[in-house]
N, C-alpha and C positions, 0 to 999 in steps of 0.2 A: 769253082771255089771250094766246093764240099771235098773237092780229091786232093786239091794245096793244103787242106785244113787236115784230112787225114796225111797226107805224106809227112807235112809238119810232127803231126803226134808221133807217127812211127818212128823218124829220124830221131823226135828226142828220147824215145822208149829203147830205140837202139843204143844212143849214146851210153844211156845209162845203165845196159845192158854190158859194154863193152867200160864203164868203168866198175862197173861189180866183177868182170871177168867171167861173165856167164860164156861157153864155148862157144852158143852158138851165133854171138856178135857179128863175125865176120859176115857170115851167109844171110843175116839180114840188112846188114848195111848197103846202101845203094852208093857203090863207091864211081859211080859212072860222072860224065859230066858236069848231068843234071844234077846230082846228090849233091857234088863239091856244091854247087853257084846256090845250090838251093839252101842249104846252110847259110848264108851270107843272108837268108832273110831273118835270120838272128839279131842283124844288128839291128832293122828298124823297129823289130819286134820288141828288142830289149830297151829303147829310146824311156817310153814312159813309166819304166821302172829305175832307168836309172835316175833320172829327174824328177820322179818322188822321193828317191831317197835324199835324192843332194836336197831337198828344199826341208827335209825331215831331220837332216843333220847339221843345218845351218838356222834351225830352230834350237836344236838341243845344243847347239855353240852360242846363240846369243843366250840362253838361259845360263850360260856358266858369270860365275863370279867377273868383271872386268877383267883383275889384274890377271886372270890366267885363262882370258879370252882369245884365242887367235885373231889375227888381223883378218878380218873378211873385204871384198871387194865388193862396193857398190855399183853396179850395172844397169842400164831400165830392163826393165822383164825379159820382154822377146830377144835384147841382143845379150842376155846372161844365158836362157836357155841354148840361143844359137851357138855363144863362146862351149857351152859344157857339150853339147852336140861335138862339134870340133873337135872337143879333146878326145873324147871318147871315142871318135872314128878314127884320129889320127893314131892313138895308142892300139886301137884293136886291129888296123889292118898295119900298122907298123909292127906288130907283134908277129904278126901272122908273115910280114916279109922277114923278120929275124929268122923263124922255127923253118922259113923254106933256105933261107942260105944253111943255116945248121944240116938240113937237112942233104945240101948239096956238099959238105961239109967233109959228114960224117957218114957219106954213103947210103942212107936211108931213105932217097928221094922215092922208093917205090912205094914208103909207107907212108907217103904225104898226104894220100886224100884221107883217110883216117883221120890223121890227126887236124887237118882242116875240120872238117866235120865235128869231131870232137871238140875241138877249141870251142868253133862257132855256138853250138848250144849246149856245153858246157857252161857259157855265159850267162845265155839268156836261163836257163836252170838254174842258174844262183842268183842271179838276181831278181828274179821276181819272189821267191820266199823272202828272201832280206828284205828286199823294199817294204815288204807286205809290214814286217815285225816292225821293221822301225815306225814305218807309219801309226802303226797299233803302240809303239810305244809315248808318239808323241799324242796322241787322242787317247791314253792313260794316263798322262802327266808323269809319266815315266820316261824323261828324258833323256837319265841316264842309259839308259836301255837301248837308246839310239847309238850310242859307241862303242855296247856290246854288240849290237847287229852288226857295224861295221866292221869287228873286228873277226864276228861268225862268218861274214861275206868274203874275208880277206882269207881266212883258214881254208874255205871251202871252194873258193878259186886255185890256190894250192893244190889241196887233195887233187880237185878235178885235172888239173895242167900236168900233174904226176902222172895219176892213170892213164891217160889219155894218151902223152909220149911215152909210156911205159908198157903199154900194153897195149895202141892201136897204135904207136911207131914202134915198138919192138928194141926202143933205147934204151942201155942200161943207165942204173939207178946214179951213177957218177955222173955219166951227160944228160940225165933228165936233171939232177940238182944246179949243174952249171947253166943251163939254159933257163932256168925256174930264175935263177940268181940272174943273168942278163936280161931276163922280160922284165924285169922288175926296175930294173936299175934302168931300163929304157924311158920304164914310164913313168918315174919317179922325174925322170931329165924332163921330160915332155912337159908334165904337170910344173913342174919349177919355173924353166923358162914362159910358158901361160905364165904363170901367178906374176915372176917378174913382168913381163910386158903387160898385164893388163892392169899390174897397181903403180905402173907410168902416165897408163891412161885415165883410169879412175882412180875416185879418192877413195880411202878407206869407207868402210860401214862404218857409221854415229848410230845406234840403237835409240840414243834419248833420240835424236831427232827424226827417226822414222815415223 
């Protein structure tokens, strides 16, 4: 346990290593097997940060005025956590099979584990500070501050997806913006089609009668 926990830290000290552009990224990355699959422990890692954030932002949406309230979906608990679970796995390894076809694409399959690795705690690196601020903004009654987190979480997922194919895929700045621009537009479609199908099944959130 104590050597998963360090491998974890290194992995993500390298990441961050390799999106500052420090040289010597490469030669401490473990681009072996083990490296790639061990990255993927990113996603369960990153679960309870992303699920404070959503419950942190779906506070500072009912605190907004009605008429310029979005529509929210009422769910019981366990199966709203399990649906956001879902999207977010489906988005993150559906991301990750985009960036590998691009990848076969565009001739740069040899820099794939890099950019696997990158991706993978790239994520969990952004989300846990965001989660943290937003939480901290709704326990200051600073709810507004919750969709500035959101919006710092969204910039900073950028930055990271830039570096990361830019300088551990070695793709230039045109195909890193074209593939930035289809992850997005992937997940946008994923999230859509969810909200459609789930507000077939459920009824809207009523806040008076919570």
């Amino acid at each position: 346990m104590d050597n998963l926990s360090h491998s974890v830290r290194t992995d993500i000290s390298t990441v961050l290593a390799m999106v500052s552009a420090k040289e010597n990224w490469r030669t401490r990355m473990d681009l072996s097997a083990d490296g790639v699959f061990r990255s993927f422990l990113a996603i369960p890692l990153s679960f309870p940060f992303f699920l404070l954030f959503d419950k942190a932002l779906v506070r500072a949406v009912l605190a907004m005025p009605a008429e310029q309230r979005p529509e929210l979906i009422e769910t019981p608990f366990l199966v709203g956590e399990i649906i956001q679970l879902a999207i977010i796995i489906t988005v993150w390894l559906g991301s990750l099979w985009l960036l590998a076809l691009f990848a076969k694409r565009l001739h740069w399959d040899r820099h794939i584990a890099p950019v696997i690795i990158g991706f993978n705690w790239s994520m969990l690196i952004v989300q846990l500070p965001v989660s943290f601020l937003a939480v901290a903004m709704v326990s200051l009654d600073k709810l507004q501050g919750v969709v500035t987190a959101a919006f710092l979480g969204f910039a900073l997922q950028l930055f990271f997806r830039f570096r990361v194919l830019h300088i551990g895929g070695g793709v230039k700045t045109g195909s890193v913006l074209m593939m930035l621009i289809f992850l997005e537009l992937f997940s946008i479609s994923v999230r859509l089609v969810s909200s459609g199908l789930l507000s077939s099944i459920f009824p809207a959130f009523e806040p008076a009668a919570a």
